[in-house]
Backbone bond lengths (Angstrom), bond angles and torsions (degrees), N, CA, C in turn:
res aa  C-N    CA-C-N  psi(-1)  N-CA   C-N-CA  omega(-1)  CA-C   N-CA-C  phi
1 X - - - 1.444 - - 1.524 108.23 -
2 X 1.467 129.82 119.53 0.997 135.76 146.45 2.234 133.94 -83.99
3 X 0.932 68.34 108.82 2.360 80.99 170.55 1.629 96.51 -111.49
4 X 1.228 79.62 163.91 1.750 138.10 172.85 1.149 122.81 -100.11
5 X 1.690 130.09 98.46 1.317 103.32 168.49 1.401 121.02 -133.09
6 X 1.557 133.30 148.28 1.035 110.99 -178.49 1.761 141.77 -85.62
7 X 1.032 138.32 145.40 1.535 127.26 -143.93 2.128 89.14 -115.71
8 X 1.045 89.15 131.74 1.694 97.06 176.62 1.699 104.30 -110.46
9 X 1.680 103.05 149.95 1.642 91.43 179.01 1.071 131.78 72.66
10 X 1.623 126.34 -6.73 1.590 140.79 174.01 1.583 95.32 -55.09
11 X 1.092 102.87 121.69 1.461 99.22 172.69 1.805 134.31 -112.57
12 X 1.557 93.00 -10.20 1.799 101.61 164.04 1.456 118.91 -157.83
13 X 1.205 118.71 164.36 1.619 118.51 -178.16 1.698 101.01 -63.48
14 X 1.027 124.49 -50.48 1.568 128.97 176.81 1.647 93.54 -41.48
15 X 0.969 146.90 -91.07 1.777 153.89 -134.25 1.452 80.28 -89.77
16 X 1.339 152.78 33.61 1.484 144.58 161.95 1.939 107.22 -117.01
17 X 1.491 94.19 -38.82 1.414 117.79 -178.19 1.650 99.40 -82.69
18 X 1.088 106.24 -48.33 1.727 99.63 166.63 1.518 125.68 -51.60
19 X 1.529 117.63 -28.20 1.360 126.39 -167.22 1.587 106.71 -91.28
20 X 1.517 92.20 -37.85 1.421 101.54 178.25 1.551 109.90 -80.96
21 X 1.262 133.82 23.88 1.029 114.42 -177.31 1.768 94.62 -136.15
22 X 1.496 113.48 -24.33 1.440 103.72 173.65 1.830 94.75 -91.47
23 X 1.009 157.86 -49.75 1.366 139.50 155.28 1.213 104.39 -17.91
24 X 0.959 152.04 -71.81 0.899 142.49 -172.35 1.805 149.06 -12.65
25 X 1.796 75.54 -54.68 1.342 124.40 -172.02 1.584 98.34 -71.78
26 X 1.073 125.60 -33.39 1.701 139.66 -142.41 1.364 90.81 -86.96
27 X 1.513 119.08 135.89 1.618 135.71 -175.51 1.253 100.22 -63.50
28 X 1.266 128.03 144.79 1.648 141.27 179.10 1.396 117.24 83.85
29 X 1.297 107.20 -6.81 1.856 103.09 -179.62 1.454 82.35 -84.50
30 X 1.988 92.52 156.50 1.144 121.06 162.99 0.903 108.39 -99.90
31 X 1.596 131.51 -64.49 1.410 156.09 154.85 1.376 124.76 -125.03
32 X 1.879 97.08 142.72 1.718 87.74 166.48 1.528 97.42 -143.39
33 X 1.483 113.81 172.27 1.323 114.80 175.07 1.566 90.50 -139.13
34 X 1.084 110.24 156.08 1.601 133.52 -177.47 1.823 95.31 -135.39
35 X 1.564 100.13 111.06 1.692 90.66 169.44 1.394 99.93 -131.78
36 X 1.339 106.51 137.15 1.815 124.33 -176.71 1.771 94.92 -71.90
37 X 1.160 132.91 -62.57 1.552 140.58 -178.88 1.791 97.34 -38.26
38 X 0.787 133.91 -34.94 1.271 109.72 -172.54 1.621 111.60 -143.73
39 X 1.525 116.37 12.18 1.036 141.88 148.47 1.623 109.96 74.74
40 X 1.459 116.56 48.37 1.215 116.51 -160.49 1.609 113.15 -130.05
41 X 1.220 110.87 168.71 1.709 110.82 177.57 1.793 98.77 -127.90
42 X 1.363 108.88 116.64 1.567 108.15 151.55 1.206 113.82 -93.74
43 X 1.321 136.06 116.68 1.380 131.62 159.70 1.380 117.73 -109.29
44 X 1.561 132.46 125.32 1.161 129.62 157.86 1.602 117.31 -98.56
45 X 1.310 109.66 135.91 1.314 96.40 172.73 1.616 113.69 -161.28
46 X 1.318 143.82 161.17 1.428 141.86 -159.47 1.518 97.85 -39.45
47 X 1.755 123.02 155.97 1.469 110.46 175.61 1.280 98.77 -87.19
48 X 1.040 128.00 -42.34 1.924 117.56 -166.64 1.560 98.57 -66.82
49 X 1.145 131.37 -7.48 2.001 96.82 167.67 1.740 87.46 -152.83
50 X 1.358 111.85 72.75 1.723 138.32 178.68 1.687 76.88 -91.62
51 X 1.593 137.76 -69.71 1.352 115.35 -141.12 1.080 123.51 -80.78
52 X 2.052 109.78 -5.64 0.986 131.08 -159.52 1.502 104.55 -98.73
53 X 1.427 120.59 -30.54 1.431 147.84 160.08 1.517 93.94 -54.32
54 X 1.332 137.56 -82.93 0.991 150.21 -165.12 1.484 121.80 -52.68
55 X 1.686 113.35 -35.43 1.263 136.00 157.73 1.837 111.29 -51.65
56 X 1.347 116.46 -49.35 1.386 120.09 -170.52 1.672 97.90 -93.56
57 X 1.403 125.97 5.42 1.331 111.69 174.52 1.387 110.74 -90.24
58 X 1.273 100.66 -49.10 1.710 117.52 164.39 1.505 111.59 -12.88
59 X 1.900 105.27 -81.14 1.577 135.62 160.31 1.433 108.76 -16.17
60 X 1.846 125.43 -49.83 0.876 106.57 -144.93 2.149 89.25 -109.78
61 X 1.487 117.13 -11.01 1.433 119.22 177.36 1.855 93.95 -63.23
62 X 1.802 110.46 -61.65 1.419 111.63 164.96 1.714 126.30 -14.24
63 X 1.158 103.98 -56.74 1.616 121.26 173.77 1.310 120.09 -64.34
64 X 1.405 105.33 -35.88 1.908 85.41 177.22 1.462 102.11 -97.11
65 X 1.621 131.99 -23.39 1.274 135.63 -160.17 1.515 111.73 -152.24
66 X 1.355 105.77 77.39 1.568 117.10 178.14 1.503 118.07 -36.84
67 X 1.356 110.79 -38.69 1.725 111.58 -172.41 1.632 99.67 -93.92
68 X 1.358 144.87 -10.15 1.139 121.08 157.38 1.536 123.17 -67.36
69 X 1.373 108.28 159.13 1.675 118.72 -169.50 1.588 106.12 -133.45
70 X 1.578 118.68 125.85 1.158 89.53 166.81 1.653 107.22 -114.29
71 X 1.424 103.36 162.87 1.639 116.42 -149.73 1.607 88.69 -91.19
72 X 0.946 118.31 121.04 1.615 146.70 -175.04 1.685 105.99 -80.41
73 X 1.112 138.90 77.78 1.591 127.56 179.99 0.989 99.19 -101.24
């Protein structure tokens, strides 16, 4: 399953490339991209544990950049 989500408060390409690179790391992703230009999260990742993937991506945007949010639809 691949989503879209949008990231509030991202504040540089450095702390986007950081997120995208420890997401990355996280069991069940397939792919993700984190882009500061248009302030977004693609994550793909297995469908049976996507929220659980998605749950620890959250955790890990939190970690490099406390005041970003990502918008949950």
């Amino acid at each position: 399953m691949k989503k879209v989500f949008k990231l509030e408060d991202l504040d540089c390409a450095n702390c986007a490339a950081k997120m995208e690179n420890a997401i990355g790391k996280l069991p069940g992703v397939q792919s993700v991209t984190v882009s500061f230009l248009t302030r977004k999260m693609s994550l793909e990742a297995e469908d049976e544990r996507f929220d659980e993937v998605l749950q620890a991506a959250v955790r890990c945007i939190a970690k490099v950049e406390p005041d970003c949010r990502v918008i949950l639809k």
